[in-house]
C-alpha positions as CSV (number, residue, x, y, z in Angstrom):
1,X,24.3,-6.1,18.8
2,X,25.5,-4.0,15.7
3,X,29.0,-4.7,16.5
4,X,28.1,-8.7,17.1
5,X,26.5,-8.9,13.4
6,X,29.8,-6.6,12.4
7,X,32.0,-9.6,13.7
8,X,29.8,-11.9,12.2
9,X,30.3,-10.8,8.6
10,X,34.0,-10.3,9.1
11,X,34.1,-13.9,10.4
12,X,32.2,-15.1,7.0
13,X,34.3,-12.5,4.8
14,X,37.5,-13.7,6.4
15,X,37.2,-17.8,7.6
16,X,34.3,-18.8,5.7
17,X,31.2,-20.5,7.0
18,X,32.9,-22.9,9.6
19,X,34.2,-19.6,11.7
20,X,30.4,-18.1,11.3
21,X,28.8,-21.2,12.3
22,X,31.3,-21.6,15.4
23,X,30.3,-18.2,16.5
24,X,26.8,-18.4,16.4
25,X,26.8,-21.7,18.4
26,X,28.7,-19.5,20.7
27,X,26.3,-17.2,20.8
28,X,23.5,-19.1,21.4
29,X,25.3,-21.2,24.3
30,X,26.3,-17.9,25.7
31,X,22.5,-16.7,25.7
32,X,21.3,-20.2,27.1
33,X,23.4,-19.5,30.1
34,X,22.4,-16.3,30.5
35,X,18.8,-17.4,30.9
36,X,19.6,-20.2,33.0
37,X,21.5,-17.7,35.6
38,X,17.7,-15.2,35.2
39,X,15.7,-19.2,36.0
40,X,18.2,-19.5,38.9
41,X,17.7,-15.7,40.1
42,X,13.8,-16.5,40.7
43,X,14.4,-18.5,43.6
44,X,16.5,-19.1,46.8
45,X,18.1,-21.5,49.3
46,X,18.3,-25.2,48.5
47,X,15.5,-25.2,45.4
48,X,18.9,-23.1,43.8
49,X,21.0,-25.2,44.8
50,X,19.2,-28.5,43.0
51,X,18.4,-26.8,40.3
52,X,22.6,-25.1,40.0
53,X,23.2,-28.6,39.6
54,X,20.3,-30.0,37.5
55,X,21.5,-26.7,35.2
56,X,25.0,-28.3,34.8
57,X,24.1,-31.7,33.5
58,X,22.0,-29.9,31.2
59,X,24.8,-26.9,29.9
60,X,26.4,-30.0,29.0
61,X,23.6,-31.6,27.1
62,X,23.4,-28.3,25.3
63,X,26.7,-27.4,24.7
64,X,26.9,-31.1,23.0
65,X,23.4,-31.0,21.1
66,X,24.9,-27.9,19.3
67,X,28.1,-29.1,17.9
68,X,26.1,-32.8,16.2
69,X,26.6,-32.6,12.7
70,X,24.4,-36.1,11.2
71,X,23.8,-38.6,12.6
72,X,26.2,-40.3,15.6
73,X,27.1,-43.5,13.7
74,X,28.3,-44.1,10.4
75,X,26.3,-47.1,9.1
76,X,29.5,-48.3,7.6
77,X,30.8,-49.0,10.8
78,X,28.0,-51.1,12.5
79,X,29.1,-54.9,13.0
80,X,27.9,-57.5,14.4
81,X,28.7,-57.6,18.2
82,X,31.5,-60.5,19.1
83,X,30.1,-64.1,19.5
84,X,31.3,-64.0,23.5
85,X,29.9,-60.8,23.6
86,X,26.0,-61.8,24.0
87,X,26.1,-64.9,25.7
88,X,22.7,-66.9,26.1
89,X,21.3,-66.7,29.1
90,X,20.9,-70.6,29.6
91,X,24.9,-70.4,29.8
92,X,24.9,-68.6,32.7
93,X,22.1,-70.4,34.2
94,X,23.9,-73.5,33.8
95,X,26.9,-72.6,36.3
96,X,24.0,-73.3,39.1
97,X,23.9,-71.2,42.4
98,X,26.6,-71.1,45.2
99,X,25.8,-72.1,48.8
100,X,25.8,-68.6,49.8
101,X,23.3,-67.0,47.8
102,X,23.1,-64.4,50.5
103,X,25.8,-63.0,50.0
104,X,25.6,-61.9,46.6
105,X,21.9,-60.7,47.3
106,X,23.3,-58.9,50.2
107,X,25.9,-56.8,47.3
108,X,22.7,-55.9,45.5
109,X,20.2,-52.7,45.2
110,X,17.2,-53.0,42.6
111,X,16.2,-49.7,41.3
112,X,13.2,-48.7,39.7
113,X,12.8,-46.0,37.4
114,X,9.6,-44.6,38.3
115,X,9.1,-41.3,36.1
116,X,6.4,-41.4,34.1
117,X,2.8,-40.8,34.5
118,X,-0.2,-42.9,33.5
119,X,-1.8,-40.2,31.5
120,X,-1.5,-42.7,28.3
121,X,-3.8,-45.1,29.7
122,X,-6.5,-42.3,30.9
123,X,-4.5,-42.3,34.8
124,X,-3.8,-39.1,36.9
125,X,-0.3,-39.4,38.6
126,X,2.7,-42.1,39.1
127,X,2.4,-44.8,36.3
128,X,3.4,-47.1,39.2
129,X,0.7,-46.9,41.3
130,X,-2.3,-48.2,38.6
131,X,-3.9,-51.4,39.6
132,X,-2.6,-54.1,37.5
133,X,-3.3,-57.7,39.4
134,X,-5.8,-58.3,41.8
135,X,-5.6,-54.6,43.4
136,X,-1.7,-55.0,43.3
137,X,0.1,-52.1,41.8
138,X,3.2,-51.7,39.6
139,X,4.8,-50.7,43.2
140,X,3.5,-53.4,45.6
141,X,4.6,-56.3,43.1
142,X,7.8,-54.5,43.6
143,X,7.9,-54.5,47.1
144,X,6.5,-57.9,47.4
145,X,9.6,-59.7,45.3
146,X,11.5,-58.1,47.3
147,X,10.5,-59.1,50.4
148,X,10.1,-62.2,49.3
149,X,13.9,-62.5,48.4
150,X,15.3,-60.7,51.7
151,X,12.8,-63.4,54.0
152,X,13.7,-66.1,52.2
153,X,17.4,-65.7,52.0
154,X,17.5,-63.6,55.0
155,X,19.4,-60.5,53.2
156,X,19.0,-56.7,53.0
157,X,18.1,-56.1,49.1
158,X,17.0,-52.3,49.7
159,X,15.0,-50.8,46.9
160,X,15.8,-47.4,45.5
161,X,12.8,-45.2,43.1
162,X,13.9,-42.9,40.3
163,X,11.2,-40.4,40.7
164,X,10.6,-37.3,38.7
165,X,9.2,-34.1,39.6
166,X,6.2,-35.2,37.7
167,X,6.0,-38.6,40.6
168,X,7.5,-38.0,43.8
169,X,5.4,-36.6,46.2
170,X,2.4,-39.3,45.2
171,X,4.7,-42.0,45.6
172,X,6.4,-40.7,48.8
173,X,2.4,-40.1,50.6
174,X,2.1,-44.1,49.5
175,X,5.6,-45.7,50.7
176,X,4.4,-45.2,54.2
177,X,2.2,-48.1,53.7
178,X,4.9,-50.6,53.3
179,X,6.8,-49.2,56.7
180,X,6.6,-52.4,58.0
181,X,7.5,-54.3,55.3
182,X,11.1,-55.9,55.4
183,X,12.2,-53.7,52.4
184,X,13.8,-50.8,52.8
185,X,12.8,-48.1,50.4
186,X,15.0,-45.1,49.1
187,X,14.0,-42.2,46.6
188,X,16.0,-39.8,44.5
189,X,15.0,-37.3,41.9
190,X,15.7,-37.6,38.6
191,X,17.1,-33.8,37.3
192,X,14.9,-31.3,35.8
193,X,15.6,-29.9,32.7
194,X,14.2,-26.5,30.4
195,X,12.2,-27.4,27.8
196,X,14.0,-25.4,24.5
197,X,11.9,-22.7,22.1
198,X,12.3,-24.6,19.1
199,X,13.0,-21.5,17.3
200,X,14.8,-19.4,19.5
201,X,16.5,-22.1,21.0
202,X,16.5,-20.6,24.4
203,X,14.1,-21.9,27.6
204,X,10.6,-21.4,27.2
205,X,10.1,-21.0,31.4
206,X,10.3,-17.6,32.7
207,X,10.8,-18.8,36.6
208,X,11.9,-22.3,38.6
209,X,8.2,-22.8,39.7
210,X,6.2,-25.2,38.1
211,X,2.8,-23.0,38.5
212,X,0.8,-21.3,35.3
213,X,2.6,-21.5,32.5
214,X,5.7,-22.6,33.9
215,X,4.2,-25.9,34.5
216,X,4.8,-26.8,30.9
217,X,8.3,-25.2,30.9
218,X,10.5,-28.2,32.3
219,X,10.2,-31.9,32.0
220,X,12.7,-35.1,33.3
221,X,15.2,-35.7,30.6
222,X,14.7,-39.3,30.1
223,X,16.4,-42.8,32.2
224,X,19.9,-41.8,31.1
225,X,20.2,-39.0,33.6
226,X,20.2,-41.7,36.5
227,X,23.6,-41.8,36.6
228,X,23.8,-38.2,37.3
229,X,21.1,-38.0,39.6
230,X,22.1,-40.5,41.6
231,X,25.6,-39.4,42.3
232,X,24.1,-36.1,43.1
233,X,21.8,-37.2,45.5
234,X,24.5,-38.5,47.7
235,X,22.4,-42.3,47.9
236,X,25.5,-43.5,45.2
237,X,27.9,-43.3,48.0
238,X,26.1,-43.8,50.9
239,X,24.8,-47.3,49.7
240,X,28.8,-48.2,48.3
241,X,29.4,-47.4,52.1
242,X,27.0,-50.3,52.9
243,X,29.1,-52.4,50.8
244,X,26.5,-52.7,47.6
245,X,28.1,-53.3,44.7
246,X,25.7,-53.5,41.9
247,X,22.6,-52.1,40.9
248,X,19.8,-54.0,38.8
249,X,17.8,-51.2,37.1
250,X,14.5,-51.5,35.3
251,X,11.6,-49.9,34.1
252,X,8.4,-49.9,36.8
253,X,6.1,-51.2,34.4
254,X,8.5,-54.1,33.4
255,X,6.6,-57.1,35.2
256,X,9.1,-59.6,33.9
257,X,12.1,-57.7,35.7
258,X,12.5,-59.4,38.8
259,X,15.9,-60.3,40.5
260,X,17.7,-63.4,38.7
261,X,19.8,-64.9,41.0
262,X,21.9,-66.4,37.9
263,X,22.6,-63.2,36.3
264,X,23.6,-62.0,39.5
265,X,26.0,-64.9,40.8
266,X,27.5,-64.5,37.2
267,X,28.7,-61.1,37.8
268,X,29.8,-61.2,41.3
269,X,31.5,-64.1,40.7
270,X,34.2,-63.0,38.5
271,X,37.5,-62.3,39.0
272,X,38.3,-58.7,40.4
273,X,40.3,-57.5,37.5
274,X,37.5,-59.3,35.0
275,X,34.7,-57.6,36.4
276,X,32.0,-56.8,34.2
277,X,30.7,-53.6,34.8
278,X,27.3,-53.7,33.0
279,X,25.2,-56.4,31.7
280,X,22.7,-55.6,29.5
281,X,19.4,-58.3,29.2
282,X,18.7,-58.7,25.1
283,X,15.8,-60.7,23.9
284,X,15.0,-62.4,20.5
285,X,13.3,-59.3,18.3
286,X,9.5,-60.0,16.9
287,X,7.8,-58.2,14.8
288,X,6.3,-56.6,17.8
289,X,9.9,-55.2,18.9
290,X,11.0,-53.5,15.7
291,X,11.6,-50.3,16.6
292,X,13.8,-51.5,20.1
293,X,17.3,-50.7,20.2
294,X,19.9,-52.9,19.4
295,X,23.2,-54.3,20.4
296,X,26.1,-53.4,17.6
297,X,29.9,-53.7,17.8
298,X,31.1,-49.8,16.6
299,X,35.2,-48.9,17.1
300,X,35.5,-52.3,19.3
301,X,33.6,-51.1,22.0
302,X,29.8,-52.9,22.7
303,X,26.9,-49.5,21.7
304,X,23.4,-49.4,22.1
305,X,21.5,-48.7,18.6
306,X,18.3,-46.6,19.3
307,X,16.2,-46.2,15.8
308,X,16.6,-42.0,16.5
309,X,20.1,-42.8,15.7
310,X,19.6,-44.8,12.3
311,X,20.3,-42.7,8.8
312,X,16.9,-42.7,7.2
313,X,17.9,-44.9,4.6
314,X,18.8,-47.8,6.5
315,X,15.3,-48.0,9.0
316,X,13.8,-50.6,7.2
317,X,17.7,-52.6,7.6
318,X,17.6,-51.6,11.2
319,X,13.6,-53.3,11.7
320,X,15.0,-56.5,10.1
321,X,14.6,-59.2,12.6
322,X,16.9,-61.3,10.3
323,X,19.7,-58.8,10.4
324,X,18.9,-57.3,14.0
325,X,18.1,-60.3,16.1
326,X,17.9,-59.1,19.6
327,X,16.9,-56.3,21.4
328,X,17.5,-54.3,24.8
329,X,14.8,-54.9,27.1
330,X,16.0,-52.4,29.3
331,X,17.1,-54.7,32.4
332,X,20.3,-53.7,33.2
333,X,23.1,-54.6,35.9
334,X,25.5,-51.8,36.7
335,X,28.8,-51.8,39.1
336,X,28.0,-48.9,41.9
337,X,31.9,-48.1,41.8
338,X,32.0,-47.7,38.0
339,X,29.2,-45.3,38.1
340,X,31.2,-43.3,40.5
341,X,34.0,-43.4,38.9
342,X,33.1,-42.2,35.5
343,X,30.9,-39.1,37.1
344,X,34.1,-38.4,38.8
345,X,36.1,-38.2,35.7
346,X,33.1,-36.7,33.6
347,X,33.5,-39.8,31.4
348,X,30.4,-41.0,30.8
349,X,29.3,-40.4,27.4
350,X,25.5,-40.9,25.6
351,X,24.2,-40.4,22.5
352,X,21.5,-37.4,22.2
353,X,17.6,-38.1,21.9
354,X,16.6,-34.9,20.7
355,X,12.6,-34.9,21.0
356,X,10.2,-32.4,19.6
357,X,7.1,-31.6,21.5
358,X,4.0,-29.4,21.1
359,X,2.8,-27.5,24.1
360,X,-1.1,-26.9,24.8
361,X,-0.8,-23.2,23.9
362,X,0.8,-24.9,20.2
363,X,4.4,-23.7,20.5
364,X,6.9,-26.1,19.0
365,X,9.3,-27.3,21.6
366,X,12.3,-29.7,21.9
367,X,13.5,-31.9,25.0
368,X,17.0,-33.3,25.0
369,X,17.2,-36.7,26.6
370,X,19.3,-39.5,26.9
371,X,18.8,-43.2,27.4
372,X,20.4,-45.4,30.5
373,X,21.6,-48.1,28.2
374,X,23.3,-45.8,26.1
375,X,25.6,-45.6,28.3
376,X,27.0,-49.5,28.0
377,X,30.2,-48.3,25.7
378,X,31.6,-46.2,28.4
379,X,31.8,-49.3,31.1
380,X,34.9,-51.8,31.0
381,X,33.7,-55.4,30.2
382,X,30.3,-55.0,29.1
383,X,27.8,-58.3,28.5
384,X,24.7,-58.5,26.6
385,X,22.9,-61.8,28.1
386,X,19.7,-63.0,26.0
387,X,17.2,-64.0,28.5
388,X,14.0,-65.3,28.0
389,X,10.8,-63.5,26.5
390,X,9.3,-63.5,29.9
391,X,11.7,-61.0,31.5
392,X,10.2,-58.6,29.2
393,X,6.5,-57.8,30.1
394,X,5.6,-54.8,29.9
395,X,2.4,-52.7,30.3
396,X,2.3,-49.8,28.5
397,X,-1.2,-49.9,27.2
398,X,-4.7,-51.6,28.0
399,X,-3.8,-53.8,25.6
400,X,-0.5,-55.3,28.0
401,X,-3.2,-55.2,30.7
402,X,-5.7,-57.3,29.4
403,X,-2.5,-59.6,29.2
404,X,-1.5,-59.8,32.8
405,X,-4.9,-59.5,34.5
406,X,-5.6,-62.5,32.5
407,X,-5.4,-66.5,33.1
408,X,-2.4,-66.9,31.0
409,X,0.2,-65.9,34.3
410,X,-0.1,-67.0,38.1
411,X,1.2,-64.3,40.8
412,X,3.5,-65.4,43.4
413,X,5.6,-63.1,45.6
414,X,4.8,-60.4,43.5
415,X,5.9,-62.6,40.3
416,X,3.7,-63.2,37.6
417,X,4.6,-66.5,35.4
418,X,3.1,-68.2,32.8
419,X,0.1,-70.3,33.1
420,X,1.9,-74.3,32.9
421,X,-1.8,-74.6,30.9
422,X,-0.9,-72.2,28.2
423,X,0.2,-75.0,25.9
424,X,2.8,-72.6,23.5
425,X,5.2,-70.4,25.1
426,X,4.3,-66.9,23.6
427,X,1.7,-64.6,24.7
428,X,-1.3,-63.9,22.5
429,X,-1.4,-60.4,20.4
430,X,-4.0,-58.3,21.7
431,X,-5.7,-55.0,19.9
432,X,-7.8,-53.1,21.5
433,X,-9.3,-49.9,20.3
434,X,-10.0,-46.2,21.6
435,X,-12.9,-47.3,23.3
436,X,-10.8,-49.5,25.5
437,X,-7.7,-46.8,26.3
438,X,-8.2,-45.3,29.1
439,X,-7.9,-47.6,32.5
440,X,-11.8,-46.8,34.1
441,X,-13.1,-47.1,30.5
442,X,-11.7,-50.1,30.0
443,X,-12.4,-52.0,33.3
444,X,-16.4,-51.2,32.5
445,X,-16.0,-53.0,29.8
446,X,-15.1,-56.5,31.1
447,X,-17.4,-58.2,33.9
448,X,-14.9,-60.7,34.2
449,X,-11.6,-60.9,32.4
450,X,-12.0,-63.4,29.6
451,X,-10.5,-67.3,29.4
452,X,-7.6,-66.6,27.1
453,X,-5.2,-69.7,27.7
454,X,-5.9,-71.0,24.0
455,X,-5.8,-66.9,22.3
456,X,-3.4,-66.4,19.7
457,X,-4.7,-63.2,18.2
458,X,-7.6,-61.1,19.7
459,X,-8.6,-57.6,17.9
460,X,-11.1,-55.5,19.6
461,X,-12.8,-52.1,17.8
462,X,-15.5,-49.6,18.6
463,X,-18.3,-50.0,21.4
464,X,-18.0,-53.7,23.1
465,X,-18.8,-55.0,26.1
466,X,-17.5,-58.3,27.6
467,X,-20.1,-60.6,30.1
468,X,-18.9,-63.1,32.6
469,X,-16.9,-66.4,31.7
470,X,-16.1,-65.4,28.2
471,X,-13.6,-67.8,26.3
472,X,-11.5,-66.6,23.5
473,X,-9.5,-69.2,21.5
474,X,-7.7,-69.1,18.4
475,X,-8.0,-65.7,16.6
476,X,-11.0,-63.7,17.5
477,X,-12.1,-60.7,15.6
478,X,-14.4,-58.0,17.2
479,X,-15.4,-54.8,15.6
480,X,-18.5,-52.6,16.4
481,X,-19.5,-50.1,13.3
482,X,-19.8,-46.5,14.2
483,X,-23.4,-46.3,16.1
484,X,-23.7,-49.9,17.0
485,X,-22.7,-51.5,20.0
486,X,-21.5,-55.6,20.8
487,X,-22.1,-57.0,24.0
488,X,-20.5,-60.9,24.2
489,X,-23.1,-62.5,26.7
490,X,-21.7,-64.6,29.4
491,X,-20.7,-67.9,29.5
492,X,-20.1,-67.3,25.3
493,X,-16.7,-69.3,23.7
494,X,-15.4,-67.5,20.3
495,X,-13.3,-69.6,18.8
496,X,-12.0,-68.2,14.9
497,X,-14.7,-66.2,14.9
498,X,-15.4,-62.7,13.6
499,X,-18.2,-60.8,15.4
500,X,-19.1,-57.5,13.5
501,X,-21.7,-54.9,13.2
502,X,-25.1,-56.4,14.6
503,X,-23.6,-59.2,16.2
504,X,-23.2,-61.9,13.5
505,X,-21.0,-64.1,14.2
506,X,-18.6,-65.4,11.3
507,X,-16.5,-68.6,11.1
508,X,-12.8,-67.3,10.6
């Protein structure tokens, strides 16, 4: 160590702070894969193996997380993406289907990323597996679109899960229930990385098990590992051997991401050497979607725009719906043979989402991530397509629930579409409050899920309760002081009204 701090000061004494800094990233790389090799030592056989290779993807992530200096774009580059660029999605639509609709489908894999938990909305285990329509889960929606699309076009669209450590043996106990549905299922895991001492910068896990205190130690390091994974787990080639040639990706809770058959025909219809390699779905930004990334032209290539990325000066220029109009909904179409190709020449290349956590126990952590769209730059021919609002529905809170489970969307085939009643296109903005966040809590609160084709604005707070055949039109307002408690008998209609404390009910 003495003679490690004596070539430190020679290196500032001689080179000057660039040398110094160069050597202690050095350092700390070099002492990061030392640990790794100790993580590795704790266990044997093919859990090693996995984890060798997890460890690389992650060395890499490292190694690049220590040589960012600012911030990865330099807002005086940004422009606006090409007009052909984003093309509108009516466009596309309006090229019509071939005869043989089959065979695209038959060229296609839908893959779900399937990760997360439900522990925001009060759930133990896989996010997909809450309850969301009429005892239909995330998953069996899934399943049922597309089953729906290989019976009625008599194809073989296989679906493929992005679990996580944190999902995958729930969700493998529940796919043998759809053994005899005519979908087949396949599963991969997503990598697992070490969670970093923020301070020491080294891993905070002392072994590869995910018992006592190493439980907190790792976590999946976000949707942009996919590409990775996948190519690892052999399921890349093995469905390219099938002859599947693109993938549609999405996020689990994304009810508006089912198959488009116009999106698809778009892409497999183009010329060989034209072939666009990744389409991206954009839709028109509210003030809801502020904070969604964004499509940009930087050094004539198409790039994803995550708010982490913005300077800090220019956040409220990024939120501007005027100047930012679209925003990625996280639908995306990739070529299977691109994908290969770039993990075979180590090409692809996304930004860093570096993301600070606190552990139970109160130690500062961080978690380096990256995001699947992120990825768009590195593809040849890349498209974003503005689709409709409705391909974007997701639930991430009670609030998104209250949404689906309502009368404003009809399910079909595992589709859920708007209500023809609903007389304006948009969906209504919901708020409700702590009371209502976790799932059980939240379900004791309704009898029956309210009327809600005529809602434009509903705000829920403190201790409420919901009978039977409850309307809402218009904007409703309902908030419970601290200590008293609103229950909307059944059968009422609140139309512009404001309910509050002891139940008076206001004209709004």
């Amino acid at each position: 160590m003495a003679l490690y701090v004596q070539d430190l000061s020679k290196a500032v004494a001689n080179g000057g702070m660039a040398q110094f800094q160069e050597m202690m990233r050095q350092q700390l790389e070099s002492s990061m894969h030392t640990e790794l090799e100790k993580l590795l030592d704790t266990t044997t056989g093919a859990e090693r193996e996995v984890s060798k290779k997890d460890f690389e993807g992650f060395k890499n992530l490292f190694h690049r997380f220590l040589q960012v200096k600012g911030p990865s774009v330099e807002w005086i580059k940004i422009q606006r993406p090409p007009e052909d660029s984003i093309q509108p999605y009516d466009k596309i639509a309006a090229r019509g289907l071939p005869d043989n609709v089959a065979d695209s489908l038959n060229k296609l894999v839908v893959v779900k990323l399937n990760g997360g938990l439900g522990t925001s909305m009060g759930c133990k285990g896989p996010k997909s597996l809450i309850s969301v329509r009429n005892e239909n889960t995330f998953l069996d929606l899934t399943v049922q679109q597309i089953e729906h699309l290989n019976k009625t076009y008599n194809t073989d669209v296989p679906l493929v899960l992005m679990n996580s450590f944190n999902t995958d043996e729930d969700t493998k106990k529940i796919l043998q229930k759809y053994t005899h549905h005519r979908v087949k299922i396949h599963t991969f895991n997503q990598s697992r990385y070490p969670r970093i001492n923020k301070e020491s910068l080294l891993p905070v896990a002392t072994s590869l098990t995910m018992t006592g205190q190493n439980t907190e130690g790792w976590y999946p390091p976000g949707h942009g590992d996919i590409y990775a994974s996948f190519y690892n787990s052999g399921l890349l080639d093995q469905l390219i051997a099938q002859g599947k040639e693109y993938i549609f990706v999405s996020n689990i809770d994304n009810l508006g991401a089912t198959v488009d058959l116009h999106i698809l025909h778009h892409l497999v219809s183009q010329p060989n050497g034209k072939r666009c390699e990744f389409v991206m779905e954009v839709t028109d930004k509210t003030r809801a979607d502020v904070k969604g990334g964004t499509l940009i032209q930087y050094e004539g290539k198409l790039r994803l725009l995550e708010i982490a990325q913005v300077p800090k000066a220019h956040v409220d220029e990024f939120k501007s719906v005027s100047k930012f109009k679209i925003f990625n909904t996280n639908n995306l179409w990739i070529s299977l043979a691109a994908i290969k190709r770039l993990q075979e020449q180590k090409a692809m290349d996304m930004e860093i989402i570096v993301n600070p956590k606190t552990l139970d126990g109160g130690q500062n952590v961080v978690q380096l991530e990256t995001a699947v769209g992120a990825a768009i730059k590195c593809f040849d021919n890349a498209l974003g397509i503005n689709v409709p609002r409705s391909r974007f529905l997701p639930v991430k809170t009670t609030s998104d629930l209250l949404l689906v489970m309502s009368n404003l969307y009809s399910l079909e085939a595992g589709s859920l579409t708007m209500s023809p009643k609903r007389e304006f296109p948009t969906t209504p903005h919901v708020k409700l409050g702590s009371s209502f966040t976790k799932v059980q809590e939240y379900l004791t609160r309704f009898e029956s899920i309210p009327d809600m084709l005529e809602l434009d604005h509903l705000t829920v707070s403190g201790d409420v309760t919901f009978g039977k055949n409850v309307s809402l039109k218009g904007t409703v307002i309902i908030i419970a002081n601290h200590g008293d408690r609103i229950d909307i008998p059944a059968g009422s209609m609140l139309e512009n009204k404001i309910v509050s404390g002891n139940l008076r009910i206001l004209d709004h």
